[in-house]
Backbone as CSV, one residue per row, in Angstrom:
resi,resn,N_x,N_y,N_z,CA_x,CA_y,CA_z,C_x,C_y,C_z
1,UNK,67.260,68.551,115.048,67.512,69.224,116.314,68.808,68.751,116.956
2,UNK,69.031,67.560,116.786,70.321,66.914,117.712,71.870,67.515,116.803
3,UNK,71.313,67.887,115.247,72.741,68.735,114.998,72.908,70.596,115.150
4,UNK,71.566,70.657,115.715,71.483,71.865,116.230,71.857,71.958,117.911
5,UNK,71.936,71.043,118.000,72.296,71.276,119.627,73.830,71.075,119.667
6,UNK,73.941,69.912,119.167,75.137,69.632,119.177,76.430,70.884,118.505
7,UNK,76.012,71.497,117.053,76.656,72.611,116.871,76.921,73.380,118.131
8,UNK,75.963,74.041,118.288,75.561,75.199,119.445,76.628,74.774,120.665
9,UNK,76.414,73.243,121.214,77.267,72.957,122.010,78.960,73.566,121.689
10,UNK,79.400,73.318,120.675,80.757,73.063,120.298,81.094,74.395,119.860
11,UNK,79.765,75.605,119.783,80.201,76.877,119.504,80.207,77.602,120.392
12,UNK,79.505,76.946,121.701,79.361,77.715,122.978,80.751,77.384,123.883
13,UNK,81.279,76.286,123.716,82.506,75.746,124.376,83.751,77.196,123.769
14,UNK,83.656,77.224,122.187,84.356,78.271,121.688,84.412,79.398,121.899
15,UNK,83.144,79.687,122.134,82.567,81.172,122.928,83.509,81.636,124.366
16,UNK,83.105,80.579,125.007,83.520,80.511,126.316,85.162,80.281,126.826
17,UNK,85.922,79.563,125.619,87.233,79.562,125.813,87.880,81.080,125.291
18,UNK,87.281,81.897,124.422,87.468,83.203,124.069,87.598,83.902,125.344
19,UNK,86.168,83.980,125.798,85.738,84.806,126.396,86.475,84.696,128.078
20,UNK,87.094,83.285,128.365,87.959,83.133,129.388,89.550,82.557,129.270
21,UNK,90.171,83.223,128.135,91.132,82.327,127.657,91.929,82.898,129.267
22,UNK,92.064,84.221,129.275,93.198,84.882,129.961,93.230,83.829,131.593
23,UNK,92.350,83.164,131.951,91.660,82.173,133.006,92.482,81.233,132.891
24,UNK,92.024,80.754,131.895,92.069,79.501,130.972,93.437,78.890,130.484
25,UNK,94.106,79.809,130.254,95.629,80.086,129.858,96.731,80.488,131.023
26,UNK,97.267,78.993,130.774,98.422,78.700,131.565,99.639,79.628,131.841
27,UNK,99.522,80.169,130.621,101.011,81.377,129.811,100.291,82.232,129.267
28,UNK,100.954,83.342,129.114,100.758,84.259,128.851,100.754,83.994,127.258
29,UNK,100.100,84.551,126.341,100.459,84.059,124.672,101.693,84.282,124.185
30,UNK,102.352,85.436,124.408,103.083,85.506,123.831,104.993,85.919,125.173
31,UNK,104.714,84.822,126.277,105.825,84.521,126.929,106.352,83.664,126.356
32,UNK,107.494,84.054,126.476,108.628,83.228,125.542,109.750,83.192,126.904
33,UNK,110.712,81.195,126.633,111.298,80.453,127.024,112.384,79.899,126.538
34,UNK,113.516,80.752,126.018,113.984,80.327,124.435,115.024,79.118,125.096
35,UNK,115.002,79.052,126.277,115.752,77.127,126.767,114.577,76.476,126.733
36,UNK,113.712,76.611,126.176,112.593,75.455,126.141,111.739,75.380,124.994
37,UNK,112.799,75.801,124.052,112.193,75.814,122.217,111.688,74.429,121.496
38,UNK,110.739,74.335,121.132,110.227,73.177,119.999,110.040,72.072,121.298
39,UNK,109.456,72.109,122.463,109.554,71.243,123.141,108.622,70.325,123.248
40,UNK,107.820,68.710,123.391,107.121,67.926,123.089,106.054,68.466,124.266
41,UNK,104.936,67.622,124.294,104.323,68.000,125.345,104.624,67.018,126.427
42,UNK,103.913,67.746,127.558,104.581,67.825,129.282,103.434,67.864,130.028
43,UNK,103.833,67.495,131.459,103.134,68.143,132.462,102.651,69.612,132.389
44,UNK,103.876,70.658,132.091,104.303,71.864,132.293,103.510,72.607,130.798
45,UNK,103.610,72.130,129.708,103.253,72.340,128.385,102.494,71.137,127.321
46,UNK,100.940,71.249,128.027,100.750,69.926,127.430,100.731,69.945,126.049
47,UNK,100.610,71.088,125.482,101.015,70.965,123.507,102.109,71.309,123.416
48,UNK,103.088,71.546,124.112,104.688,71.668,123.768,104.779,73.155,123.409
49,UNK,105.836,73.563,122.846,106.210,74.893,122.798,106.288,75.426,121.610
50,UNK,106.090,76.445,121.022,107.166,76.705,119.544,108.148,77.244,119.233
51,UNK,108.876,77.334,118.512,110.208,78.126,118.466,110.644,79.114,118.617
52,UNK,109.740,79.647,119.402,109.944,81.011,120.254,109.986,81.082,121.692
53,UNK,109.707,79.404,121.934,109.134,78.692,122.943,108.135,79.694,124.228
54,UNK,107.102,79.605,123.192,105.822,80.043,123.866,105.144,78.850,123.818
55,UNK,104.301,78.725,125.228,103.250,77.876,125.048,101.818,77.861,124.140
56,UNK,102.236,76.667,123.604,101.047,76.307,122.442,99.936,76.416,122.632
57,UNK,99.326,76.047,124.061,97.856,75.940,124.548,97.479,77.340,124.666
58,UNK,98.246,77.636,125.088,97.835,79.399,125.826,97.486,79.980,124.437
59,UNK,98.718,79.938,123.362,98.308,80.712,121.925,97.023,80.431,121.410
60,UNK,96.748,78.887,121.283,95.262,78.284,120.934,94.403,78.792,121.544
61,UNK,94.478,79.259,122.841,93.410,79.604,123.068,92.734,81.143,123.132
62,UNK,94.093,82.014,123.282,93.950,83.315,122.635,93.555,83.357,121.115
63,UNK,94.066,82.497,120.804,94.033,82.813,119.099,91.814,82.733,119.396
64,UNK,91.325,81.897,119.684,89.956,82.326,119.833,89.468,83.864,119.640
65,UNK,90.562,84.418,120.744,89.644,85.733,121.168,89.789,86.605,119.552
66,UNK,90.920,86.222,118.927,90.940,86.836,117.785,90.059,86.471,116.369
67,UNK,89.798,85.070,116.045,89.812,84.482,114.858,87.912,84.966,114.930
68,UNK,87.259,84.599,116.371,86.106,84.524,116.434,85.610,85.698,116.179
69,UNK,85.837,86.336,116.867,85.327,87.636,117.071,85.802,88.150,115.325
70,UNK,86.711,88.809,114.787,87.005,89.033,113.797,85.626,88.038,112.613
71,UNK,85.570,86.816,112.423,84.638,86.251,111.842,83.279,86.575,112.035
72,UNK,82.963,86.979,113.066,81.745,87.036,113.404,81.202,88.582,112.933
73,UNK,82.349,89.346,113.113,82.104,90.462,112.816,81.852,91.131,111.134
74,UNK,83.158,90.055,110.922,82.968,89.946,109.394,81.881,89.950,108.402
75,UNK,80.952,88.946,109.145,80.313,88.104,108.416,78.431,89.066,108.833
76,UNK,78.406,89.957,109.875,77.337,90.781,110.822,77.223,91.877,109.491
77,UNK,78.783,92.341,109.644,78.493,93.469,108.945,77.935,93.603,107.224
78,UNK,78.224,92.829,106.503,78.444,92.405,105.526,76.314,91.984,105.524
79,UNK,76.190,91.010,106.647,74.666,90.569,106.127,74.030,91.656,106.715
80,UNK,73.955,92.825,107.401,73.305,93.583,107.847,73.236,94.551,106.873
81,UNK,73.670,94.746,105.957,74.108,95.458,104.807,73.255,95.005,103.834
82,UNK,73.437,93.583,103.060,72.680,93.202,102.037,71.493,92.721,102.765
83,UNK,71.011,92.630,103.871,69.374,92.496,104.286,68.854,93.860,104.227
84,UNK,69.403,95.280,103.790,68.643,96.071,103.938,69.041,96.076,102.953
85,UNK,69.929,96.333,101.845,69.429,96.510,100.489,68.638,95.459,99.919
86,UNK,69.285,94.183,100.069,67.785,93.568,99.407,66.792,93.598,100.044
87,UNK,66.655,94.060,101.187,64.651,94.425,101.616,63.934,95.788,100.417
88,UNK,65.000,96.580,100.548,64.801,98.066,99.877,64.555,97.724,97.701
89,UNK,65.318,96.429,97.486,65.466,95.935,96.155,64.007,95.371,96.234
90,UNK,63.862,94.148,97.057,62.364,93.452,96.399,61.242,94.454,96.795
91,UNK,61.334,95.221,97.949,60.175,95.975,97.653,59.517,96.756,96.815
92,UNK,60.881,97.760,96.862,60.407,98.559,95.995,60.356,98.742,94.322
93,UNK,61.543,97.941,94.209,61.888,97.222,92.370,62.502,98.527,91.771
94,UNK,61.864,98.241,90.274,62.431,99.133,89.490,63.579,99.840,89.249
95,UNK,63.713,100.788,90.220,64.999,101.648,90.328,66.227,101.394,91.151
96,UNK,65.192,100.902,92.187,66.423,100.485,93.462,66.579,99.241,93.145
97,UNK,65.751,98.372,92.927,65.983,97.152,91.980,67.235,96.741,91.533
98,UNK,67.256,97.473,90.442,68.550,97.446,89.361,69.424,97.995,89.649
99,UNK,69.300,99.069,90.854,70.611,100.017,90.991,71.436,98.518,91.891
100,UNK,70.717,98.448,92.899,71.525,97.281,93.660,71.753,95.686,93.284
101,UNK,70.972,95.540,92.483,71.496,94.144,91.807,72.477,94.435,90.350
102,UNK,72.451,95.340,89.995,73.112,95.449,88.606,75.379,96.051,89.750
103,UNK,74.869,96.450,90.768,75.912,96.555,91.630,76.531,95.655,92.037
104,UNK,75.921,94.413,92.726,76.147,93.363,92.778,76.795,92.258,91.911
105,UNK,75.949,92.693,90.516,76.975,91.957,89.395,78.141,92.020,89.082
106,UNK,78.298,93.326,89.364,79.680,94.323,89.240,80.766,93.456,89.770
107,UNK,80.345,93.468,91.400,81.369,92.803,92.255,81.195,91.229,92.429
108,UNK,80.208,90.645,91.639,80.659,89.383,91.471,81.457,88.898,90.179
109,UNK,81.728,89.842,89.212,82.094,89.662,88.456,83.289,89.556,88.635
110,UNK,84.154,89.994,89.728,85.703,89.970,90.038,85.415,88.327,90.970
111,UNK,86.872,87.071,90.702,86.863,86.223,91.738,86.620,86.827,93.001
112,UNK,85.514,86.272,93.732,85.765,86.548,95.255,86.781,87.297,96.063
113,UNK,87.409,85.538,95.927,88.782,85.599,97.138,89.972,86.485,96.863
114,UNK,90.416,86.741,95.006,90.968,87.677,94.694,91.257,88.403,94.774
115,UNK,89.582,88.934,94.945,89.140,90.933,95.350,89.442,91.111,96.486
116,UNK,88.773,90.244,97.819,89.131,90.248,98.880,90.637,89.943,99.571
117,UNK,91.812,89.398,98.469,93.031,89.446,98.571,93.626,90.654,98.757
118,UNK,93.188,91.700,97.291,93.686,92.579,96.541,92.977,93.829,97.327
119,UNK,91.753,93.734,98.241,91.536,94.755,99.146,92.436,94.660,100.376
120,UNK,92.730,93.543,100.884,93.535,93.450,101.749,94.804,93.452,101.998
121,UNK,95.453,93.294,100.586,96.950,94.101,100.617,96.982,95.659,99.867
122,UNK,95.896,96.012,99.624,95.883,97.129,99.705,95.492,98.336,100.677
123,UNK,95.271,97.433,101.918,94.472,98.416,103.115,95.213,98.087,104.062
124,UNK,96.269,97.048,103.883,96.997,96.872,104.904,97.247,95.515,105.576
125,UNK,97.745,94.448,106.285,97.511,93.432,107.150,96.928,94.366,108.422
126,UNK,96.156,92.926,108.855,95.356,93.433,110.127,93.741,92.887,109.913
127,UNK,93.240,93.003,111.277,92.029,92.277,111.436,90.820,93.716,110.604
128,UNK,91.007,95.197,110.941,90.182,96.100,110.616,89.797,95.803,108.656
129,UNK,91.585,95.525,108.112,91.483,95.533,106.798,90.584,94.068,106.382
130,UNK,91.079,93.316,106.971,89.844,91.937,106.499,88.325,92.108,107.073
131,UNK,88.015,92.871,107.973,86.433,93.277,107.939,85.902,94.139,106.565
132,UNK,87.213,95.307,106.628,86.363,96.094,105.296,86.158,95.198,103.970
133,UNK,87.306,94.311,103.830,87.105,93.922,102.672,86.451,92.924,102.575
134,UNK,85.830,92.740,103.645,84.347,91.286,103.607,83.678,92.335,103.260
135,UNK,83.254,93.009,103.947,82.183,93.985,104.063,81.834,94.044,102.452
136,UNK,82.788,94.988,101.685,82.539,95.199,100.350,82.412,94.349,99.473
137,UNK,82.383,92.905,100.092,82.543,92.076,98.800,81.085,91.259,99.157
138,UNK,80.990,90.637,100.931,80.110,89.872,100.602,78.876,90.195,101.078
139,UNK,78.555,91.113,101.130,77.090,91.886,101.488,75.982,91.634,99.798
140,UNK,76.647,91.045,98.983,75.973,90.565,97.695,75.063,89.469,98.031
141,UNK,75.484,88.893,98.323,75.037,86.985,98.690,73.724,87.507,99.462
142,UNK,73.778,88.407,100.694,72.948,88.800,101.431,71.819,89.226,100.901
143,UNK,72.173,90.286,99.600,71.268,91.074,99.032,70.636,90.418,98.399
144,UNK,70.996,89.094,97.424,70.162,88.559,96.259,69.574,87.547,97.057
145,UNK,69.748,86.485,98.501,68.743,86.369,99.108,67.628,86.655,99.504
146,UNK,67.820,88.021,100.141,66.715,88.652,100.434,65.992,89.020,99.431
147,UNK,66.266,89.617,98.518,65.700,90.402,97.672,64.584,89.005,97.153
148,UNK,64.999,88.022,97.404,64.305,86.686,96.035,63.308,86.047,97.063
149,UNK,63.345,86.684,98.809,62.682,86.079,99.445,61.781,87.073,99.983
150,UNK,61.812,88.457,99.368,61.051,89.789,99.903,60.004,89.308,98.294
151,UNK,60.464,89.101,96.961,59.760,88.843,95.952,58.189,87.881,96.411
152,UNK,58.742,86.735,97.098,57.995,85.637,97.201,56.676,86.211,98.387
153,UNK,57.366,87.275,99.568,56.222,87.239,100.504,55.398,88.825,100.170
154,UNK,56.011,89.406,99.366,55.162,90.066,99.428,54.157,90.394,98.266
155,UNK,54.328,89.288,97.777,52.805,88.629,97.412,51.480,88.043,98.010
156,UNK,51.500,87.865,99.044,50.981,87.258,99.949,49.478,87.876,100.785
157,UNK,48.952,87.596,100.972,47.428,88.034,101.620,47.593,89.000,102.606
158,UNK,48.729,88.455,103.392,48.533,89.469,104.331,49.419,90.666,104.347
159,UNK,50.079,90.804,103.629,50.845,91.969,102.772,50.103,92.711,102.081
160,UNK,49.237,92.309,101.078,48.651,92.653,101.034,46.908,93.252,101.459
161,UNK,46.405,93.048,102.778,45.741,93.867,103.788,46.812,94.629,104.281
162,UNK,47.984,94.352,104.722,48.403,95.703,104.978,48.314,96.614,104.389
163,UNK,48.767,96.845,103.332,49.092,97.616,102.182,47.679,98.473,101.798
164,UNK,46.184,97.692,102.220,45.069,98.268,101.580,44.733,98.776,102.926
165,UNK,45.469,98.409,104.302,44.852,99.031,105.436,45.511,100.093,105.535
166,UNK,46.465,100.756,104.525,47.264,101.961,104.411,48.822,102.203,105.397
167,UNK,49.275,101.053,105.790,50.304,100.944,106.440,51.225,101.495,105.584
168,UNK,52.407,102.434,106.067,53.670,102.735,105.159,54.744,101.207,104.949
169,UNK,55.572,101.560,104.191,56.582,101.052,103.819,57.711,100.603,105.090
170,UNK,57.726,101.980,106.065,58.475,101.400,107.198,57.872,100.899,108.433
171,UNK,56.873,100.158,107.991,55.807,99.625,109.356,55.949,98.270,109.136
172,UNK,55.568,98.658,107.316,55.077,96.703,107.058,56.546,96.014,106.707
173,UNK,57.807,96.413,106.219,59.099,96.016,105.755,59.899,95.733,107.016
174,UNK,59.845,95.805,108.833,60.108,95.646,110.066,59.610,94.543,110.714
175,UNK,57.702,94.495,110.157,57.344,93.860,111.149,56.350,93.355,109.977
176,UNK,56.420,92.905,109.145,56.123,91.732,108.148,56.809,91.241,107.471
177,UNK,57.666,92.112,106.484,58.466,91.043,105.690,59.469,90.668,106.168
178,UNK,60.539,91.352,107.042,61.589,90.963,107.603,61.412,89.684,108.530
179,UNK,60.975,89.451,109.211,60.712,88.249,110.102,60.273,87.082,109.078
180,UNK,60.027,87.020,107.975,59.842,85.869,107.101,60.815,85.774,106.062
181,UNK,61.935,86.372,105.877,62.634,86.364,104.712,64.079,86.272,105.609
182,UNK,63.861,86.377,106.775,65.253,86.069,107.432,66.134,84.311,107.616
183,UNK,65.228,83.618,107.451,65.891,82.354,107.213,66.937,81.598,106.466
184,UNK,66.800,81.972,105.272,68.101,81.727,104.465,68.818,82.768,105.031
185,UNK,68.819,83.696,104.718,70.042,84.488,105.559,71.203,83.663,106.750
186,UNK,70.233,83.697,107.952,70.791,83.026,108.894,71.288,81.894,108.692
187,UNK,70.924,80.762,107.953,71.336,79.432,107.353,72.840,79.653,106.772
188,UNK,72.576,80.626,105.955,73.943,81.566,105.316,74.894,81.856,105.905
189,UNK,74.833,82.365,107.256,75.401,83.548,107.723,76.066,82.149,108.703
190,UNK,75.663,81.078,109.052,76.701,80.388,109.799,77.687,79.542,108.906
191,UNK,77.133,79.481,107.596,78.538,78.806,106.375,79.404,80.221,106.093
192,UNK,78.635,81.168,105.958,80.078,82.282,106.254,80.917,82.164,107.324
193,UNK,80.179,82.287,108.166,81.052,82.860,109.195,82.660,81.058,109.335
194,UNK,82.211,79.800,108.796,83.157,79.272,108.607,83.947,79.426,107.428
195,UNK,83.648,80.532,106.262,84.480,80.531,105.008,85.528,81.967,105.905
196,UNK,84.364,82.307,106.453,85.798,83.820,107.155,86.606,83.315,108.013
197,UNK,86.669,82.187,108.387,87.569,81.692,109.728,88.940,80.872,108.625
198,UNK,88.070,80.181,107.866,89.113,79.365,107.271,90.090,80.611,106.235
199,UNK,89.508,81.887,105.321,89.879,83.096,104.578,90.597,83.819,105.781
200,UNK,90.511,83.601,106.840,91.467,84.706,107.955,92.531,84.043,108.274
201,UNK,92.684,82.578,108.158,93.944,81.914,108.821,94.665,82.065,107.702
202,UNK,93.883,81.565,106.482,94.613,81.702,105.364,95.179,82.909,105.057
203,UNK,94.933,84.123,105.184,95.622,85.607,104.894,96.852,85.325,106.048
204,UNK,96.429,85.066,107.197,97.627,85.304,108.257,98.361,84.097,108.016
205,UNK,98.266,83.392,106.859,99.522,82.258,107.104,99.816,82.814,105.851
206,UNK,99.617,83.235,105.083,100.047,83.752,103.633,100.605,85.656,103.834
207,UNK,100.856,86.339,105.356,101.370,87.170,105.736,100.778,88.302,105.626
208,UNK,99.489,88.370,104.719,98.459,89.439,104.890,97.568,89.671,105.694
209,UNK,97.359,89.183,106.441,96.209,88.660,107.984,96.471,89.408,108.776
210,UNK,96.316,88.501,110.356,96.831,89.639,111.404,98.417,89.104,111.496
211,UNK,99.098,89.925,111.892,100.447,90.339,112.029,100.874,89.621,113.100
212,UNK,101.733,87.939,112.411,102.425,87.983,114.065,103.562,89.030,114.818
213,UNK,103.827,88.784,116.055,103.521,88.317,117.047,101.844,87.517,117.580
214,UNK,100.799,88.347,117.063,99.307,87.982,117.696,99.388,86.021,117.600
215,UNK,98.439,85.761,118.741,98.339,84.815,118.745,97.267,84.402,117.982
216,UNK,97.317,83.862,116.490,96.262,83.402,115.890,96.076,82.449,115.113
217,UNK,94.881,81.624,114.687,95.541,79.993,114.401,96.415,80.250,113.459
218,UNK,95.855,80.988,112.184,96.367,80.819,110.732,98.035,81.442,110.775
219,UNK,98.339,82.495,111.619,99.587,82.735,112.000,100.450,81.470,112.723
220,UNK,99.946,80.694,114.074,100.760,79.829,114.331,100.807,78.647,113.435
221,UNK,99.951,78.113,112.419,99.964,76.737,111.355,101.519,77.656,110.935
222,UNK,101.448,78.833,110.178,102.366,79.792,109.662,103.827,79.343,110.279
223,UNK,104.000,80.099,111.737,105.201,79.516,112.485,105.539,78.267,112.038
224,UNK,104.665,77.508,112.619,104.875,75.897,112.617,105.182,74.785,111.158
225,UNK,105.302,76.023,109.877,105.631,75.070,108.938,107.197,74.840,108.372
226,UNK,107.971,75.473,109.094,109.228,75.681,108.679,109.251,74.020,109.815
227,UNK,108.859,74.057,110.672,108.880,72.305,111.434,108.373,71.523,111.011
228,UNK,107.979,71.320,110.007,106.601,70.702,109.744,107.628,69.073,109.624
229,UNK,108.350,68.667,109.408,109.322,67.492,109.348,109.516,66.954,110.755
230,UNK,110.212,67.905,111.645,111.104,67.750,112.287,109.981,67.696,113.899
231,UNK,108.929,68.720,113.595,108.357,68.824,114.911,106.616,68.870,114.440
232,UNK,106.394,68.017,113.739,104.749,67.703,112.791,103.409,68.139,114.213
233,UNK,104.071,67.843,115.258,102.459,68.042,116.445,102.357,69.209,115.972
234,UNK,103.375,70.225,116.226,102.814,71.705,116.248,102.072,72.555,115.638
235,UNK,101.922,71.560,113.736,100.804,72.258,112.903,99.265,71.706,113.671
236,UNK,99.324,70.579,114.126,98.032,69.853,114.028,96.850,70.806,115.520
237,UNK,97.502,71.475,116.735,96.208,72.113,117.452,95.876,73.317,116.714
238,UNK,96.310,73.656,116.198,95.678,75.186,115.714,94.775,74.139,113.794
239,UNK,95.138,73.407,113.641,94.653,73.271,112.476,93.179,72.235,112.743
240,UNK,93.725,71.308,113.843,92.388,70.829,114.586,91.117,71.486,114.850
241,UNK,92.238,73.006,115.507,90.680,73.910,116.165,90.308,74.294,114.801
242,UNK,90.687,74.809,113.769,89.952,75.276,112.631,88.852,74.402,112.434
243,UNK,89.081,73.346,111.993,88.341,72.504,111.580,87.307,72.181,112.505
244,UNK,87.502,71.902,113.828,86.337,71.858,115.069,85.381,72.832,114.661
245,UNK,85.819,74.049,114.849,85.219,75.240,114.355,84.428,75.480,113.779
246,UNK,84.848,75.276,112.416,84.287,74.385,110.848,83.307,73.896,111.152
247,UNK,83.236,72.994,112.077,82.476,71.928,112.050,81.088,72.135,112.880
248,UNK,81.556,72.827,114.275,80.759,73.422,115.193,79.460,74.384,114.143
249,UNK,80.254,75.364,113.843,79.180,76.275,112.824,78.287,76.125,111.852
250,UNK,79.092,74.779,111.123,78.408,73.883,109.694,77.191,73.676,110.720
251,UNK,77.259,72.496,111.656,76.286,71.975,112.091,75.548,72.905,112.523
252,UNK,74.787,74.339,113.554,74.593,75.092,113.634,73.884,75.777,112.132
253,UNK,74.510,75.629,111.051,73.743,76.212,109.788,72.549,75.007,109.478
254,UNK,73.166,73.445,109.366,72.805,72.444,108.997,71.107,72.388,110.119
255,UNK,71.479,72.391,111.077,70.218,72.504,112.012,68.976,73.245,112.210
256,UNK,69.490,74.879,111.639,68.871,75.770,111.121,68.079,75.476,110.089
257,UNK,68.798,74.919,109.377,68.118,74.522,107.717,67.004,73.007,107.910
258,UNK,67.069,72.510,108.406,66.319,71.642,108.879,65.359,72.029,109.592
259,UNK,65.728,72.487,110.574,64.317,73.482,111.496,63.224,74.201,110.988
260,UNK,63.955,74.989,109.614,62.994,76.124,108.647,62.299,75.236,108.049
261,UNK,62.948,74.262,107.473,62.241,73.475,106.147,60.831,72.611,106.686
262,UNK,60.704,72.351,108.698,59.847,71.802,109.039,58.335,72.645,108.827
């Protein structure tokens, strides 16, 4: 429980700096000061500036409204997807069975991060193109969960009285199996949502991401490496918050998983 709180804490702080950066933020993200380029931190700029001389804090903390939201969304659409095909796979088997797991093989058979490269410079930079191409890739993971945890309960006693008390398929798959097969999922769905945060900075520092100007971490680490000698603070807040991040969510999955297993 104490790394479930503690996550939650450090994801609600994140929540909340999103959700009030424009408050929160000293500068505007993307005001620029070009007599006050690469500057250390200050009274005036307590993370200093970058070479556009915009303030650092202000970007960090916009970059939230982007990285989060985009991850979260990522990672919704994608498991809302493979929890209904794999509900629709272990129930019913056979046909739908194989149609959706033999699908699944398909697209695990390409590297991951590859596919999801190679969808994303093919759809464009931008936050819309890295949702679709989660979407299509990792709604798998979702499906062969469920599907292996719809196997296990609906074997079960009281699945079966439903089933002999003549309940349909969309009575008992809502409000029996779904509420017991949702756990790994969710356990899941908070180590995604840190592989999409760390896969989004990485596209936007590798120029397929979102498009600077936006203020976003994996774009400003980006800015900040042509300094990386000369002016080293400026990689470390945006690469800090990743990792906070990281860390906030891990724990949050980690707590989850502990909680179920009681």
């Amino acid at each position: 429980m104490t790394k479930l709180r503690v996550g939650v804490g450090v994801v609600a702080i994140f929540v909340l700096v999103a959700v009030f950066a424009p408050l929160l933020a000293p500068y505007g993200p993307n005001s620029q000061n070009l007599l006050n380029r690469l500057a250390g931190p200050s009274p005036a700029h307590l993370l200093g500036t970058d070479a556009a001389g915009r303030d650092v804090l202000s970007r960090l903390f916009y970059g939230a409204r982007v990285d989060l939201p985009v991850a979260l969304i990522a990672v919704a659409i994608p498991a809302l997807l493979g929890t209904c095909l794999g509900l629709l796979a272990g129930w019913y088997g056979r046909f739908v069975q194989s149609a959706v797991m033999r699908t699944a093989d398909l697209v695990l058979a390409f590297p991951v991060y590859v596919l999801v490269l190679a969808l994303v410079a093919a759809l464009g930079p931008g936050a819309r193109s890295i949702i679709i191409a989660t979407a299509l890739v990792d709604w798998v993971i979702y499906a062969r969960l469920v599907r292996a945890e719809v196997l296990q309960v609906k074997g079960r006693d009281y699945i079966a009285a439903a089933r002999a008390g003549g309940l349909p398929a969309r009575r008992i798959l809502p409000r029996h199996i779904l509420p017991n097969v949702l756990a790994q999922p969710l356990v899941y769905m908070m180590s995604d949502v840190v592989i999409l945060i760390l896969a989004l900075s990485s596209l936007s520092f590798l120029g397929v991401g979102v498009p600077p100007p936006t203020a976003e971490w994996g774009v400003m680490i980006a800015e900040a490496e042509p300094f990386l000698r000369v002016r080293p603070w400026l990689i470390l807040p945006p690469g800090l918050t990743i990792v906070l991040a990281g860390i906030g969510f891990s724990m949050v999955g980690d707590g989850l998983a502990d909680r179920y297993r009681r």
